[in-house]
PDB file of N, CA, C and O in Angstrom:
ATOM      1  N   UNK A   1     -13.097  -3.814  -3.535  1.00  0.00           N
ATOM      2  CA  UNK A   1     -13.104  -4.867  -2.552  1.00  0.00           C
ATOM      3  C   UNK A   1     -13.741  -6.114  -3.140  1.00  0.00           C
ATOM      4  O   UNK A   1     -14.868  -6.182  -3.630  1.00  0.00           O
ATOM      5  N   UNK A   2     -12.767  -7.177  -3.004  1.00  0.00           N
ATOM      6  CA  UNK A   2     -13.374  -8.590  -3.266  1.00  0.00           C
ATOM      7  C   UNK A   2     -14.370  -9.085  -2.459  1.00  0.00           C
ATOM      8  O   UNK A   2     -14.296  -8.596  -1.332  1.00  0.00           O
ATOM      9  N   UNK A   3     -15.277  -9.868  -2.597  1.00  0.00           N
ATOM     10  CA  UNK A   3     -16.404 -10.617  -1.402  1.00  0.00           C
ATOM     11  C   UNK A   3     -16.290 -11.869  -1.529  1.00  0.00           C
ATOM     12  O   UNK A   3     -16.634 -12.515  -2.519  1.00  0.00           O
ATOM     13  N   UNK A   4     -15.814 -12.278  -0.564  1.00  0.00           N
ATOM     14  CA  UNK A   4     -15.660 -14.017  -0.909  1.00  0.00           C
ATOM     15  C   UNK A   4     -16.457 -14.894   0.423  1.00  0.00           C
ATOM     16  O   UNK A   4     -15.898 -15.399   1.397  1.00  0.00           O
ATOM     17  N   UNK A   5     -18.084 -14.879   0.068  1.00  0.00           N
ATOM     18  CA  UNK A   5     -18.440 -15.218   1.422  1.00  0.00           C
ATOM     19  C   UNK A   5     -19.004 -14.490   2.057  1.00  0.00           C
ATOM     20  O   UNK A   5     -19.931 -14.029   1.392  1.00  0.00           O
ATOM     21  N   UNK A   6     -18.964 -13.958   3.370  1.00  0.00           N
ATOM     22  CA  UNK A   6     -19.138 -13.030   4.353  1.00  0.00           C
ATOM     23  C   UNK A   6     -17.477 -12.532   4.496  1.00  0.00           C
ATOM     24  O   UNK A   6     -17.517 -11.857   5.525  1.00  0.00           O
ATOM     25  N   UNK A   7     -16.396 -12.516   4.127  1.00  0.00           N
ATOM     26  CA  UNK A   7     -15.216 -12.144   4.263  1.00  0.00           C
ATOM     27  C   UNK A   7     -15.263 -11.181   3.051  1.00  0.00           C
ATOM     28  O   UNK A   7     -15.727 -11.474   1.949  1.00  0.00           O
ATOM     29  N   UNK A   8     -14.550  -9.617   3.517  1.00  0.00           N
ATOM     30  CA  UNK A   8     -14.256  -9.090   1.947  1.00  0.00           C
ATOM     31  C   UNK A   8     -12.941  -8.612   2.067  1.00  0.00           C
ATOM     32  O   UNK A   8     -12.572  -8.119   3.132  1.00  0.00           O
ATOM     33  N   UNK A   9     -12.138  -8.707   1.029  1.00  0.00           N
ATOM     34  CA  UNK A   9     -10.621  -8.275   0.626  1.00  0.00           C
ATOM     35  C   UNK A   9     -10.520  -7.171   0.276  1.00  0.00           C
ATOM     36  O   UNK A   9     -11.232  -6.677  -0.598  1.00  0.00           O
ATOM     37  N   UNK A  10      -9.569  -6.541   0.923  1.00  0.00           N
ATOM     38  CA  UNK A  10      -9.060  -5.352  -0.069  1.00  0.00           C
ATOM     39  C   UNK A  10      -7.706  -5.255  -0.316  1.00  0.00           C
ATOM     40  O   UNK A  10      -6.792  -5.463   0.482  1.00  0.00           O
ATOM     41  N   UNK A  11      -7.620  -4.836  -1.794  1.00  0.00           N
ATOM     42  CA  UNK A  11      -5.891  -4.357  -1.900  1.00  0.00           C
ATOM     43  C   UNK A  11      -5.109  -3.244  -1.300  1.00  0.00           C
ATOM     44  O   UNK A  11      -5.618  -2.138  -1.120  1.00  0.00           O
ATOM     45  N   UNK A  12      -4.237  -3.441  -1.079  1.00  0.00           N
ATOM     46  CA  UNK A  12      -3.862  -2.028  -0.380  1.00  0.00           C
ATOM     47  C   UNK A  12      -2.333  -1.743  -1.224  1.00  0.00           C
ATOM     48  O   UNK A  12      -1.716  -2.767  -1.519  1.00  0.00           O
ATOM     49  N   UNK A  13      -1.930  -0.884  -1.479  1.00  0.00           N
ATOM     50  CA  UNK A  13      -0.753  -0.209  -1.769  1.00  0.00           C
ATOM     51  C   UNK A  13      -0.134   0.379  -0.725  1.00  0.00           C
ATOM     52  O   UNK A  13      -0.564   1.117   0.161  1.00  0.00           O
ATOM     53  N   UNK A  14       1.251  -0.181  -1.026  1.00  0.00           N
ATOM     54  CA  UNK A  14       2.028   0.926   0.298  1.00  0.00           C
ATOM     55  C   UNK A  14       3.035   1.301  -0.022  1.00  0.00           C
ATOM     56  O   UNK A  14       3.807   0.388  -0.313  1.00  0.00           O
ATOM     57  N   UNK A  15       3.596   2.703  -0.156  1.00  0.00           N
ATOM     58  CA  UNK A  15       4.461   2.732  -0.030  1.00  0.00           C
ATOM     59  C   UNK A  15       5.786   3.583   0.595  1.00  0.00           C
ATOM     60  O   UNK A  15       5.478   4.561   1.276  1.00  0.00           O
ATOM     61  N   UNK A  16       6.795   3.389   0.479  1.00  0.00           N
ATOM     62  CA  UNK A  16       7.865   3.315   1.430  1.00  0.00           C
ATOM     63  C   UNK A  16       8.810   4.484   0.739  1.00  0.00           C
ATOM     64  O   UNK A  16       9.515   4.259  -0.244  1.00  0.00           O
ATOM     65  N   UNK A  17       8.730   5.593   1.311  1.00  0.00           N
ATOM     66  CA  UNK A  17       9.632   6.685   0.474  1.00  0.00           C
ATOM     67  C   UNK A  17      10.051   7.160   1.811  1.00  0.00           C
ATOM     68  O   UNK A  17       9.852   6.743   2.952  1.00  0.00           O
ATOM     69  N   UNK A  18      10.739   8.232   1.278  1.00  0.00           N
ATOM     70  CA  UNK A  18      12.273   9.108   2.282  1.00  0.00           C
ATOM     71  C   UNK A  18      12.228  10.734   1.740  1.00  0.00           C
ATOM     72  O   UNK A  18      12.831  11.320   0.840  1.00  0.00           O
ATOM     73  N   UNK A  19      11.207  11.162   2.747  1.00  0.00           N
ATOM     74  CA  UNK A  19      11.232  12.497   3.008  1.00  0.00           C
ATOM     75  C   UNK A  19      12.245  13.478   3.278  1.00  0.00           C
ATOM     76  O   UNK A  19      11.951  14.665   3.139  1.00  0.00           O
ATOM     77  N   UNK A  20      13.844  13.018   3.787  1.00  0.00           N
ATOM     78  CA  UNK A  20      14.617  13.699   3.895  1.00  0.00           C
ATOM     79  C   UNK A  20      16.096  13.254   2.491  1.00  0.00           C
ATOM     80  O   UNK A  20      16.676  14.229   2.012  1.00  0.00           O
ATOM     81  N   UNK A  21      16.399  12.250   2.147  1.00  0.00           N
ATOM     82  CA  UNK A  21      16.420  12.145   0.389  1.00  0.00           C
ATOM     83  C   UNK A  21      15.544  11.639  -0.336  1.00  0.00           C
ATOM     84  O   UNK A  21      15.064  10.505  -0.326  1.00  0.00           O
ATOM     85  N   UNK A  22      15.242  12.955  -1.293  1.00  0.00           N
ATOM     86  CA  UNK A  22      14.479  12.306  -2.109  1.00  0.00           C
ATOM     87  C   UNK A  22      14.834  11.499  -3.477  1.00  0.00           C
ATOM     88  O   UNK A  22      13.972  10.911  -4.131  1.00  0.00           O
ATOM     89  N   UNK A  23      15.927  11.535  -3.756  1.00  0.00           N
ATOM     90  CA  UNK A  23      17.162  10.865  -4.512  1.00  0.00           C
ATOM     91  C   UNK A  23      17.129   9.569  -4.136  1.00  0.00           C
ATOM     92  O   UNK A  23      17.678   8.899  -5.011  1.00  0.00           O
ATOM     93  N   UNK A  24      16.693   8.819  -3.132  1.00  0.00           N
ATOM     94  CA  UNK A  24      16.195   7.986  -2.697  1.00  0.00           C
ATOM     95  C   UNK A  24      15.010   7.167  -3.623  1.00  0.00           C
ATOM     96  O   UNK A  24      14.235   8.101  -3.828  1.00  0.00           O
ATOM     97  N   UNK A  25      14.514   6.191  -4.182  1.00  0.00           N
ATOM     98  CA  UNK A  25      13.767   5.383  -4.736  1.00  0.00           C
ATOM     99  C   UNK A  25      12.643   4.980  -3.753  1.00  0.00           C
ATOM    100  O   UNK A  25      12.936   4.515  -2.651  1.00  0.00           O
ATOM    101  N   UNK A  26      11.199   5.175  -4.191  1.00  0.00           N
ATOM    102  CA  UNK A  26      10.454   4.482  -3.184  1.00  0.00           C
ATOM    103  C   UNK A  26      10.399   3.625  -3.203  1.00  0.00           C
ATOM    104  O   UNK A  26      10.869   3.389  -4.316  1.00  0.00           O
ATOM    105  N   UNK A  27      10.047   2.336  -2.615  1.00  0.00           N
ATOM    106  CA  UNK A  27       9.761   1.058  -2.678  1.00  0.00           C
ATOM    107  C   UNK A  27       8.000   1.183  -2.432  1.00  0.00           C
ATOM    108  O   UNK A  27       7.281   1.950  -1.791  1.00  0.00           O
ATOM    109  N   UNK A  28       7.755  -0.082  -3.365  1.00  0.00           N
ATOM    110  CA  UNK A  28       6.422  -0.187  -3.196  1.00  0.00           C
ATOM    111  C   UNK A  28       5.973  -1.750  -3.093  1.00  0.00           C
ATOM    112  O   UNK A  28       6.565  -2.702  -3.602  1.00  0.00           O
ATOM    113  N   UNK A  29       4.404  -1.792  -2.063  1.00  0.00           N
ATOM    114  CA  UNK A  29       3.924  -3.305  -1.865  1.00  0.00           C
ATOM    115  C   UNK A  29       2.885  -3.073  -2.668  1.00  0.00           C
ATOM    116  O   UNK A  29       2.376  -2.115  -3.250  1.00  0.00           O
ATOM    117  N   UNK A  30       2.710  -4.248  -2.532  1.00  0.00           N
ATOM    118  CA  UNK A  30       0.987  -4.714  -3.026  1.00  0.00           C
ATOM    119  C   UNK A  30       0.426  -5.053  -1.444  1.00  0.00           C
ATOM    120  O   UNK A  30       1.382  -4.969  -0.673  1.00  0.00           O
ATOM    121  N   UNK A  31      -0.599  -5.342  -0.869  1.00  0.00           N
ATOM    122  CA  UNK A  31      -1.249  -6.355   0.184  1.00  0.00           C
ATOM    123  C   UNK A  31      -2.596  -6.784  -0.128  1.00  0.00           C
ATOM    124  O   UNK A  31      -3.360  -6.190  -0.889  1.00  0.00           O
ATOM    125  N   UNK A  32      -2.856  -7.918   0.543  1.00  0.00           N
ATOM    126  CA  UNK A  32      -4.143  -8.257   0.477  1.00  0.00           C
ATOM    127  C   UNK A  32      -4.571  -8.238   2.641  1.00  0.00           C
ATOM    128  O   UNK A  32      -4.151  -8.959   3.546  1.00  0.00           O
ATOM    129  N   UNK A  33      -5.472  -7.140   2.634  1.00  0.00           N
ATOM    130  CA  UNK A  33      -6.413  -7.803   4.055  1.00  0.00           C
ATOM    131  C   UNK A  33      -7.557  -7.976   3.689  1.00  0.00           C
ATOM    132  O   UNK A  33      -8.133  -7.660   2.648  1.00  0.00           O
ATOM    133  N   UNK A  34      -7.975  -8.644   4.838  1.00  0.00           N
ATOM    134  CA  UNK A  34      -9.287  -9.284   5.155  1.00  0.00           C
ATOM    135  C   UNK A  34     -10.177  -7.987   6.136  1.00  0.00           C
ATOM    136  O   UNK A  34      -9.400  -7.063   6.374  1.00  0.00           O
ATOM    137  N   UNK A  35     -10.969  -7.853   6.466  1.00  0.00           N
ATOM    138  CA  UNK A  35     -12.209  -6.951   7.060  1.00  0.00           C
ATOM    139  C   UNK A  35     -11.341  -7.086   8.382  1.00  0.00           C
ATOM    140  O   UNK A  35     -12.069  -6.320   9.014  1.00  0.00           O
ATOM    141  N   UNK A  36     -10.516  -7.388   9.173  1.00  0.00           N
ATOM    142  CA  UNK A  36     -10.143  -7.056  10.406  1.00  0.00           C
ATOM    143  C   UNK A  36      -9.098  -6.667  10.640  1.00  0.00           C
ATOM    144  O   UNK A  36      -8.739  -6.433  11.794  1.00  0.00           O
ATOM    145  N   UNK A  37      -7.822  -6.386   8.877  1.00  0.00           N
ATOM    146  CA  UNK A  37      -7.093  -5.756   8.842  1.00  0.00           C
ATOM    147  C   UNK A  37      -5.417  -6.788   8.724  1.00  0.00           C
ATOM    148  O   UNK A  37      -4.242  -6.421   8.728  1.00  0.00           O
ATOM    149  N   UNK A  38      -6.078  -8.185   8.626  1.00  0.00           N
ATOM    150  CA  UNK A  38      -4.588  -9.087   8.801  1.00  0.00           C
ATOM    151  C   UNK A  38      -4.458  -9.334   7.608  1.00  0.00           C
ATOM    152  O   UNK A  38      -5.488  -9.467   6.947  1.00  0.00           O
ATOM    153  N   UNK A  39      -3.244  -9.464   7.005  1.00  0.00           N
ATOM    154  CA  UNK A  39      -2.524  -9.475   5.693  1.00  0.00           C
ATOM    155  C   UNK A  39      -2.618 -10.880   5.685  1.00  0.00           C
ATOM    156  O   UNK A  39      -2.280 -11.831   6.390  1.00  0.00           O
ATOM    157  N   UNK A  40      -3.228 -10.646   4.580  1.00  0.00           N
ATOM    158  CA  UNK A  40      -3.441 -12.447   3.915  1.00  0.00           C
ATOM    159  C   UNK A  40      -1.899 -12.671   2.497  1.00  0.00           C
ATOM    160  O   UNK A  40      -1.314 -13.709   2.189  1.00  0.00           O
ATOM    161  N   UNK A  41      -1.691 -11.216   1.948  1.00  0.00           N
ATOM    162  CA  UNK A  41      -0.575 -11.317   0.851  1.00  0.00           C
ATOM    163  C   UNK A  41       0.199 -10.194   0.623  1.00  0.00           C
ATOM    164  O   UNK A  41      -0.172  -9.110   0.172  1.00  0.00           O
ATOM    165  N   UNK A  42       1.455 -10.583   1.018  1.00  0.00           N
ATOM    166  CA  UNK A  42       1.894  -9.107   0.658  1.00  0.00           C
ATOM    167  C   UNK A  42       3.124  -9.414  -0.681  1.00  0.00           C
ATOM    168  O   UNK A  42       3.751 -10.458  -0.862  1.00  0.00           O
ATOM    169  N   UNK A  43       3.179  -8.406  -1.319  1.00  0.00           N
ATOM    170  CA  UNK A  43       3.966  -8.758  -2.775  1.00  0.00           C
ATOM    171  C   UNK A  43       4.717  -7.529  -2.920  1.00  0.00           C
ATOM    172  O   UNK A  43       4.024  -6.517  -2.822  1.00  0.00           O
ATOM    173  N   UNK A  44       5.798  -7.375  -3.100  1.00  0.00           N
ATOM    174  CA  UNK A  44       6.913  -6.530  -3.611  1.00  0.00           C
ATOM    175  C   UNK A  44       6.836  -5.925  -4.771  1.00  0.00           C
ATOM    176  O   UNK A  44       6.431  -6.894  -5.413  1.00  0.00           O
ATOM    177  N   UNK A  45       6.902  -5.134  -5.492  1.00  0.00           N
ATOM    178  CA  UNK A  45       6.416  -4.945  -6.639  1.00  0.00           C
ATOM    179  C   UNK A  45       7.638  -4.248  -7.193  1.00  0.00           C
ATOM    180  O   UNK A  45       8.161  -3.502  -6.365  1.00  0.00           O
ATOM    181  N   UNK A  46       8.321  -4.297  -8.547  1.00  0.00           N
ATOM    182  CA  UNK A  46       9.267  -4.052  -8.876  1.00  0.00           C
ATOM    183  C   UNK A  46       9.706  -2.378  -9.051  1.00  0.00           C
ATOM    184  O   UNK A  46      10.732  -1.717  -8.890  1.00  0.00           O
ATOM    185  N   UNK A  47       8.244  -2.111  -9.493  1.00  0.00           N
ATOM    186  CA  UNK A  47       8.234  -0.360  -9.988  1.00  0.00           C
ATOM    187  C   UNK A  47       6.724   0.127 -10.039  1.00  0.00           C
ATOM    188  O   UNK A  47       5.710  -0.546 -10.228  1.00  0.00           O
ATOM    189  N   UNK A  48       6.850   1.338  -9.842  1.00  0.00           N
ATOM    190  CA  UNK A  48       5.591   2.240  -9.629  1.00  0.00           C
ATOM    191  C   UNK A  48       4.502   1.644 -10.398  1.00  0.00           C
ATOM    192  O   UNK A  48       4.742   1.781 -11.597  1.00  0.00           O
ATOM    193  N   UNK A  49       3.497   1.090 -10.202  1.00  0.00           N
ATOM    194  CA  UNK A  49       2.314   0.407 -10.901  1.00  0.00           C
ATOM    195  C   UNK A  49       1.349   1.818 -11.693  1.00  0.00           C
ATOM    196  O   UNK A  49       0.975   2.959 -11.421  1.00  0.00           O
ATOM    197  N   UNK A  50       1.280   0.691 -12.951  1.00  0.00           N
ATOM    198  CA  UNK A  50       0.728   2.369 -14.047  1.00  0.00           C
ATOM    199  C   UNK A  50      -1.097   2.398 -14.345  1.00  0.00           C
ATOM    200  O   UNK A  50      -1.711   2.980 -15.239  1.00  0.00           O
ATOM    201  N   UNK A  51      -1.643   1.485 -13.157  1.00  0.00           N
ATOM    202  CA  UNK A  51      -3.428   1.419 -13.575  1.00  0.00           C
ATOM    203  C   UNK A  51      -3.627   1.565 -11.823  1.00  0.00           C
ATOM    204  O   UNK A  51      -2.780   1.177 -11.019  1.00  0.00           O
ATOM    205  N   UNK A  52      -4.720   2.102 -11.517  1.00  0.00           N
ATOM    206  CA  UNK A  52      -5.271   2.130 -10.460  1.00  0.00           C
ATOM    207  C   UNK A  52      -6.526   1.167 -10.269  1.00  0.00           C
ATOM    208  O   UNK A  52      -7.622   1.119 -10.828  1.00  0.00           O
ATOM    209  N   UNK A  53      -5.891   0.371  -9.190  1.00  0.00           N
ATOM    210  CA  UNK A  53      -6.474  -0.913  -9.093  1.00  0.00           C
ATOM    211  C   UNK A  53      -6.632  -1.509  -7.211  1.00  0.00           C
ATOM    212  O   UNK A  53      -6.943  -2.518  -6.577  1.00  0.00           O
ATOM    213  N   UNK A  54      -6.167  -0.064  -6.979  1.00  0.00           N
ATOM    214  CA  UNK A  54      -6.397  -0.141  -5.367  1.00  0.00           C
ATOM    215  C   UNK A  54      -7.880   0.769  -4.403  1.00  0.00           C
ATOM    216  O   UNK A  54      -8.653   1.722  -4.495  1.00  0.00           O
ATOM    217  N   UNK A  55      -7.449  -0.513  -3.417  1.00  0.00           N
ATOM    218  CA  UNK A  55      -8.740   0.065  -2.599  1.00  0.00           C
ATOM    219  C   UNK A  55      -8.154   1.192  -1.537  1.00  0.00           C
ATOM    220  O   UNK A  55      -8.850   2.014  -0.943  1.00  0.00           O
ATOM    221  N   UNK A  56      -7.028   1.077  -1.453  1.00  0.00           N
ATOM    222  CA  UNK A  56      -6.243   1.957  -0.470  1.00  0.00           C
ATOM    223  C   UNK A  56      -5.140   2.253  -0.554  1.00  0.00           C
ATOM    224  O   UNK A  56      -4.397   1.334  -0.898  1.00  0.00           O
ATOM    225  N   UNK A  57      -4.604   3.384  -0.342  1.00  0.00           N
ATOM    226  CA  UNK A  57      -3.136   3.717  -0.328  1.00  0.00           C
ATOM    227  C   UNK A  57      -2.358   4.129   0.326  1.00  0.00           C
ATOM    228  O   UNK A  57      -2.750   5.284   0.494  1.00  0.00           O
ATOM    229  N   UNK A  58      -1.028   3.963   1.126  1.00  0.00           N
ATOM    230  CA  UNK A  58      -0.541   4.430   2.359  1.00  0.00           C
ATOM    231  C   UNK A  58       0.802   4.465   1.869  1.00  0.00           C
ATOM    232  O   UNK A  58       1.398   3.949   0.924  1.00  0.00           O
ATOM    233  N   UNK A  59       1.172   5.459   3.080  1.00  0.00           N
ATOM    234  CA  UNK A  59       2.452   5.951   2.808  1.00  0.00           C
ATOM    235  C   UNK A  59       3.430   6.350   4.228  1.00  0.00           C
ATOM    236  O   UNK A  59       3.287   7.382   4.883  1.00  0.00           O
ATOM    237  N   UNK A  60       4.336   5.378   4.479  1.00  0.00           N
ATOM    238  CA  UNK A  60       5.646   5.705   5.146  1.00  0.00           C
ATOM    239  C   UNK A  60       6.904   6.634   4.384  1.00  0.00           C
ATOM    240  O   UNK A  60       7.840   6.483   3.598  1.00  0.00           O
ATOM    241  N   UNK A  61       6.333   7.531   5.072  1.00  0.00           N
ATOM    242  CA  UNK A  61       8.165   7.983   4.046  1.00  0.00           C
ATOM    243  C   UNK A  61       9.583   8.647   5.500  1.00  0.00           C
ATOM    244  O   UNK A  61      10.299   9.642   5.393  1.00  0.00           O
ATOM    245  N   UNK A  62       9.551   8.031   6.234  1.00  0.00           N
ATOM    246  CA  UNK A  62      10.725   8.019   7.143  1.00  0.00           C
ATOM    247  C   UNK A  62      12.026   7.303   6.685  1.00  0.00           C
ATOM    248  O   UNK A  62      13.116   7.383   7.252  1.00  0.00           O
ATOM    249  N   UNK A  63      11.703   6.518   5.454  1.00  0.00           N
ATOM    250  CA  UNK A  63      12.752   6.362   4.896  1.00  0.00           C
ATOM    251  C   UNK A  63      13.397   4.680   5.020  1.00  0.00           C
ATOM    252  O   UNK A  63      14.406   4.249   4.461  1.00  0.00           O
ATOM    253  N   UNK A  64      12.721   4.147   5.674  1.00  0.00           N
ATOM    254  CA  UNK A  64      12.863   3.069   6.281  1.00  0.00           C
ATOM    255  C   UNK A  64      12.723   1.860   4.678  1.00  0.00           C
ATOM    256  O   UNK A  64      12.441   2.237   3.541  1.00  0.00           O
ATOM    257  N   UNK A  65      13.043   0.336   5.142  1.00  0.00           N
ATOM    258  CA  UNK A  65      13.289   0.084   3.355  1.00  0.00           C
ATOM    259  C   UNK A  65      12.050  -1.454   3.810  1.00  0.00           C
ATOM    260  O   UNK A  65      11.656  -2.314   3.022  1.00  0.00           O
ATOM    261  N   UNK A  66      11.848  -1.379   4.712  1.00  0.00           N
ATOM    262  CA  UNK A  66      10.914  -2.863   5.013  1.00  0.00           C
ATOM    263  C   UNK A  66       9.636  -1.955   5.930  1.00  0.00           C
ATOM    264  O   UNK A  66       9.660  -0.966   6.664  1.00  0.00           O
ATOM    265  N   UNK A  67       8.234  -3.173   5.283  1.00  0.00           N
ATOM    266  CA  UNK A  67       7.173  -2.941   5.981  1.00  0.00           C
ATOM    267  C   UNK A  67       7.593  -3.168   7.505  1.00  0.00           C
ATOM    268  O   UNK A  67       7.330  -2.189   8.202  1.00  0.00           O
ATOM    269  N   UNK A  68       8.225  -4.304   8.226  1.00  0.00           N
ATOM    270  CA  UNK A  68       7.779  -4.637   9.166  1.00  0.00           C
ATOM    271  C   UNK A  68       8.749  -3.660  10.175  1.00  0.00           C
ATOM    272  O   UNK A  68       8.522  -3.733  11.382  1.00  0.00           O
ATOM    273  N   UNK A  69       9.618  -2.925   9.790  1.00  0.00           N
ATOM    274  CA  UNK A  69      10.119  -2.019  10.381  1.00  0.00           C
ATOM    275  C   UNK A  69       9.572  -0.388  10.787  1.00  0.00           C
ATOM    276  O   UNK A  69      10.127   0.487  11.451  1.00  0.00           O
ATOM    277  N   UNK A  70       8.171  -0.414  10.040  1.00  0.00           N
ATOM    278  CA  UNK A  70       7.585   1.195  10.069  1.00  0.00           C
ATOM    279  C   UNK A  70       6.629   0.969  11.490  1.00  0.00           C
ATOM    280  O   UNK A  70       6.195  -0.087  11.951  1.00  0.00           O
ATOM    281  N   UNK A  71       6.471   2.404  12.009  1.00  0.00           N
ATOM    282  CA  UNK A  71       5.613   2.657  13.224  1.00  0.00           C
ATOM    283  C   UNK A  71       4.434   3.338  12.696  1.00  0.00           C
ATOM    284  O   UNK A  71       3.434   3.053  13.355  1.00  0.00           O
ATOM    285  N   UNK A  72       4.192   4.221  11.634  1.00  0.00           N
ATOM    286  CA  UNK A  72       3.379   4.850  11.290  1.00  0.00           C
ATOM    287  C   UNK A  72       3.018   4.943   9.419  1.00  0.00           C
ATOM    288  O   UNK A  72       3.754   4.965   8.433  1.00  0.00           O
ATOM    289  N   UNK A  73       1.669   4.975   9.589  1.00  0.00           N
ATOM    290  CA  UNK A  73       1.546   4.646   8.344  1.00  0.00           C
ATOM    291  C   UNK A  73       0.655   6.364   8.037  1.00  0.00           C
ATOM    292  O   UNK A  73      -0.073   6.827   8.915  1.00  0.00           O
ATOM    293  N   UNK A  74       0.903   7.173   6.578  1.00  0.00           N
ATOM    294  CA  UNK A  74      -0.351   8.124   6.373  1.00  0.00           C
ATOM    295  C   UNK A  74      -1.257   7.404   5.252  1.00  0.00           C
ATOM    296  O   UNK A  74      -0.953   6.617   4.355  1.00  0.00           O
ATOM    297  N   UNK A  75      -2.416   7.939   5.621  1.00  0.00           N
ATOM    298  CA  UNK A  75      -3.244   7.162   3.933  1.00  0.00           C
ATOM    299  C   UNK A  75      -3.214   8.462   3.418  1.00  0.00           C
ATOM    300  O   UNK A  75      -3.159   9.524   4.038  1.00  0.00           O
ATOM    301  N   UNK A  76      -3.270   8.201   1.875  1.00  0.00           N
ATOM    302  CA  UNK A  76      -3.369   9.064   1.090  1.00  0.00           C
ATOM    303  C   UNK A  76      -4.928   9.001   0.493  1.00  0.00           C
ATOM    304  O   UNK A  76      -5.311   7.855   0.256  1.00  0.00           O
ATOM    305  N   UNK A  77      -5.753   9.933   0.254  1.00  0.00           N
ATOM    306  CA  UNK A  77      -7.196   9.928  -0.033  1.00  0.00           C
ATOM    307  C   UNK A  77      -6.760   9.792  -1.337  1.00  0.00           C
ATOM    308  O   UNK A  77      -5.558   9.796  -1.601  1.00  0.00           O
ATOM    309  N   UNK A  78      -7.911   9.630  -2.468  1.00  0.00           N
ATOM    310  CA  UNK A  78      -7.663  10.327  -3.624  1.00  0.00           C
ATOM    311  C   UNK A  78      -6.637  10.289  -4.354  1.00  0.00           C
ATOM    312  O   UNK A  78      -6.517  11.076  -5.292  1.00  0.00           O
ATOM    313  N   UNK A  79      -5.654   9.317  -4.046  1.00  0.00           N
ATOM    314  CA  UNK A  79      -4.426   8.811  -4.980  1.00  0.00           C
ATOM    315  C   UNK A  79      -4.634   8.225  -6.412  1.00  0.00           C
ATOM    316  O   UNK A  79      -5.236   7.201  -6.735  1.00  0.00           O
ATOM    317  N   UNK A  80      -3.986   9.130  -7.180  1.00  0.00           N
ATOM    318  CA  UNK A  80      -4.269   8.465  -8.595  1.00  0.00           C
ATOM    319  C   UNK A  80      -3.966   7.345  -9.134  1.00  0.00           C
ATOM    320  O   UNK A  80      -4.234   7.056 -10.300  1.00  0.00           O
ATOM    321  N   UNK A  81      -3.173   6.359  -8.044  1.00  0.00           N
ATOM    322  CA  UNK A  81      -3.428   4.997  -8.200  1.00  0.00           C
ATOM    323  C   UNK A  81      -4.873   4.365  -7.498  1.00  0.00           C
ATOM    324  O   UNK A  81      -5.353   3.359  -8.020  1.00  0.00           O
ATOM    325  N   UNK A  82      -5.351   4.797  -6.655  1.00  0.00           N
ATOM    326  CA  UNK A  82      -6.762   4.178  -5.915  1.00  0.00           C
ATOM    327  C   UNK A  82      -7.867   4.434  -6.645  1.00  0.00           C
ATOM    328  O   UNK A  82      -8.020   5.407  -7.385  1.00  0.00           O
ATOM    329  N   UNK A  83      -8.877   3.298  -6.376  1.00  0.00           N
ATOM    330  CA  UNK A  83      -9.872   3.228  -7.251  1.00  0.00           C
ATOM    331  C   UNK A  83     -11.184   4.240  -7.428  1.00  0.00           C
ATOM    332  O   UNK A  83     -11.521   4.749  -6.359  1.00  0.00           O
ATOM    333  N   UNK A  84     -11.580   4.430  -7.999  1.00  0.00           N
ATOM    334  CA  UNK A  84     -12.842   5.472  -7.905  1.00  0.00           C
ATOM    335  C   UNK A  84     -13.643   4.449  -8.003  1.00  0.00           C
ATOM    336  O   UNK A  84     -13.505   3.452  -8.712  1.00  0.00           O
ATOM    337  N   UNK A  85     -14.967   4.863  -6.862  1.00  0.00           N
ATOM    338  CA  UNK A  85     -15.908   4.855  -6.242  1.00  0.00           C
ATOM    339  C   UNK A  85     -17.134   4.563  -6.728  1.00  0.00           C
ATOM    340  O   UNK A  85     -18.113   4.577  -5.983  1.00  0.00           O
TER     341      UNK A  85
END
């Protein structure tokens, strides 16, 4: 988490896979929120990112191909992209 101030950032990873094909490609974001959870940046990212550099990681996999279309998000603990502690 960034501190800029009394405001702190975190990155978040998300991503967007399909539990019923898995032949299917996930799509993945980048985001930036702020401490109350509103997306200050969100970035598309071309392919699976190879350093762990996140504060969080979540996962839709209903299959759906856009953030603003999902109802439910799972976090994943302990993702070997998220940062250690």
């Amino acid at each position: 988490m960034k501190t800029r101030g009394k405001q702190t950032k975190r990155t978040v990873l998300i991503i967007l896979s399909n539990r019923v094909n898995r032949s299917q490609k996930p799509r993945f974001l980048e985001m930036e929120c702020d401490d109350q959870g509103n997306i200050l940046k969100e970035i598309k990212l071309h392919s699976a990112p190879k350093e762990a550099r996140f504060d969080e990681v979540w996962e839709n996999d209903e299959g759906r191909t856009e953030f603003a279309s999902c109802f439910r998000f799972k976090r994943l603990y302990a993702h070997k992209l998220q940062k250690k502690r």
